[in-house]
C-alpha positions as CSV (number, residue, x, y, z in Angstrom):
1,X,37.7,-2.4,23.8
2,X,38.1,-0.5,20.1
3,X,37.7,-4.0,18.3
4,X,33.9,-4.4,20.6
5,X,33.1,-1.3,19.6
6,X,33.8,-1.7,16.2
7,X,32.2,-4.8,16.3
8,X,29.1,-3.4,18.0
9,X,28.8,-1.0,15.1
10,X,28.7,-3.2,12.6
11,X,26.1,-5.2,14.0
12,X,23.8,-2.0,13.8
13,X,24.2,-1.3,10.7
14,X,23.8,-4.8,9.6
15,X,20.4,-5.1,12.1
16,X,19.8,-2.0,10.3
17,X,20.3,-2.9,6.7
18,X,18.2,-6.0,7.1
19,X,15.3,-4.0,8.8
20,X,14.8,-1.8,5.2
21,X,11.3,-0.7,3.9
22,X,10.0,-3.1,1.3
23,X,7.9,-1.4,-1.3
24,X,4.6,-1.6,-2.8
25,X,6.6,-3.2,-5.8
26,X,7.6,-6.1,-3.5
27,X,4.8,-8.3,-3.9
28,X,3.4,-7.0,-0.4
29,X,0.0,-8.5,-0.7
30,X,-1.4,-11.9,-1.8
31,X,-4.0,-12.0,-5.7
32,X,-6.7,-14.0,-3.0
33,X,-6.5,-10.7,-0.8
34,X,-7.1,-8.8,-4.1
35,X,-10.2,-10.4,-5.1
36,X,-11.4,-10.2,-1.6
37,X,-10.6,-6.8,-1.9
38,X,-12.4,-6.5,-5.1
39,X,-15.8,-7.8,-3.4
40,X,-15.5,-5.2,-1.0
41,X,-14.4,-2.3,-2.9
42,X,-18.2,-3.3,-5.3
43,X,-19.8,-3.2,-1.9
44,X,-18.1,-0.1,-0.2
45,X,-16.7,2.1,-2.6
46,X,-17.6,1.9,-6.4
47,X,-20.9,3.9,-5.6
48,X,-18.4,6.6,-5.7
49,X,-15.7,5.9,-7.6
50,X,-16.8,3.8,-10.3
51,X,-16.4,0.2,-11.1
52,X,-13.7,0.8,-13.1
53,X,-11.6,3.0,-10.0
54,X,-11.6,5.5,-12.6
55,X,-13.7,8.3,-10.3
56,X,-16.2,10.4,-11.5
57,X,-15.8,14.6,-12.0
58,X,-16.2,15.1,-7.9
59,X,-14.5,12.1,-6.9
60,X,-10.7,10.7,-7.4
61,X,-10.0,7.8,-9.5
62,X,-8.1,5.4,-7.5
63,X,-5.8,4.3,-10.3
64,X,-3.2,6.4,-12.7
65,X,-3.4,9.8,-10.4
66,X,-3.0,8.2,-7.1
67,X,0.2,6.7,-7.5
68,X,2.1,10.1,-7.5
69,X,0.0,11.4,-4.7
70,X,1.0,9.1,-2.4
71,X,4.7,8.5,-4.0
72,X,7.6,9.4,-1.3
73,X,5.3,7.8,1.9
74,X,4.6,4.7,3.3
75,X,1.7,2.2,2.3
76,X,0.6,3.4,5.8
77,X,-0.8,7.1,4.3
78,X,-3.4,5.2,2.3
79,X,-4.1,2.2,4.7
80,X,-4.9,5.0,6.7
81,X,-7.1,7.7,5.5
82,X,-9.2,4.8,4.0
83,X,-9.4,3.2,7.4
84,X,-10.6,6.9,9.0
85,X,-12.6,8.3,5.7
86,X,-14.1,5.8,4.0
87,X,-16.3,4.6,2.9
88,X,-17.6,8.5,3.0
89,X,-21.4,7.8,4.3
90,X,-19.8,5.7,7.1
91,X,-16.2,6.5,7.5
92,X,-14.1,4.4,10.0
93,X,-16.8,1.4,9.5
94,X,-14.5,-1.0,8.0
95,X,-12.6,-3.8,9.8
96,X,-8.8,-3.3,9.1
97,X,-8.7,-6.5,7.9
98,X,-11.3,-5.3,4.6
99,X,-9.6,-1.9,4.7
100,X,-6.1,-4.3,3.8
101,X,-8.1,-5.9,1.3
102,X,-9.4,-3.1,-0.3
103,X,-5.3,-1.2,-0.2
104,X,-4.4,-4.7,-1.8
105,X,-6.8,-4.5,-4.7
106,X,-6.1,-0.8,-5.3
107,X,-2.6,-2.3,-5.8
108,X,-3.5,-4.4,-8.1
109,X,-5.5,-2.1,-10.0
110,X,-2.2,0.0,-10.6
111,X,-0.4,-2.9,-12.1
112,X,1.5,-3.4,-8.5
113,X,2.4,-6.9,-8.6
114,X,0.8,-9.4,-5.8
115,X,3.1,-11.8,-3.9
116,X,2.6,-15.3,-1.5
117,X,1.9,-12.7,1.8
118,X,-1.1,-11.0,2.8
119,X,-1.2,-7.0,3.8
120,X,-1.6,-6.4,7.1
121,X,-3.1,-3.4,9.1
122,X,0.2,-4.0,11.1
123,X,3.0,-3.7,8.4
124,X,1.6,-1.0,6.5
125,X,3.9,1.4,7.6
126,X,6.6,-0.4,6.9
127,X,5.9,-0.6,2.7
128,X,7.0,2.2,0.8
129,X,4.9,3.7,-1.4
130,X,7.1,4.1,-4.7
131,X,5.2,5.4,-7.4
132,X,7.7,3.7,-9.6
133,X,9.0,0.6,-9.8
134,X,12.7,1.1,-8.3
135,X,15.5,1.2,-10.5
136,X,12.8,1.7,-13.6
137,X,13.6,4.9,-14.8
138,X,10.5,7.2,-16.0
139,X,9.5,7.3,-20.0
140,X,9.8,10.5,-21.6
């Protein structure tokens, strides 16, 4: 009975181990999704903040600032306050499939490398957002 629980245990943690978060920096979104992404983003959002994702005084810039913002929480927290807020003059208006190709181009923007798999609305949550590359240590 000890050696099927022991058993059992370890079959947990193993289901568990397997089931870990995969972060942004795991090549969670496909460079085709990107530049779909980047056709949106010219037709949804760069009205306000800039061709460039750089933002304007009112606005946030969409690279540099907003990977420690969202640092510490899943891809989800983005996926979904562009999915609700955005584009500002018609927020919620956005398919989830375009709202994933706009998150995927933002990636890219921050120098996030693309994989062979699209983003999905669906696995969002399960990315990390690490506003680091793991096991890079920060420049001083």
């Amino acid at each position: 009975m000890r050696t099927r629980m022991i058993a059992a245990a370890m079959m947990v943690l193993a289901s568990s181990a397997a089931q870990a978060r995969s972060s942004i920096w795991d090549g969670v979104y496909s460079d085709a999704q990107a530049d779909r992404g980047h056709t949106a983003y010219m037709q949804n959002c760069s009205r306000c903040h800039g061709v460039t994702l750089m933002g304007t005084f009112e606005i946030p810039p969409l690279v540099g600032r907003i990977m420690p913002y969202y640092a510490s929480s899943s891809l989800g927290a983005l996926f979904d306050y562009i999915s609700t807020a955005m584009p500002l003059d018609h927020p919620g208006a956005l398919s989830p499939a375009v709202n994933a190709d706009i998150v995927a181009y933002i990636l890219k923007s921050n120098d996030v490398p693309s994989g062979a798999k699209e983003l999905t609305a669906a696995g969002v949550k399960d990315i990390s957002f690490d506003a680091a590359r793991p096991g890079r240590s920060a420049k001083h």
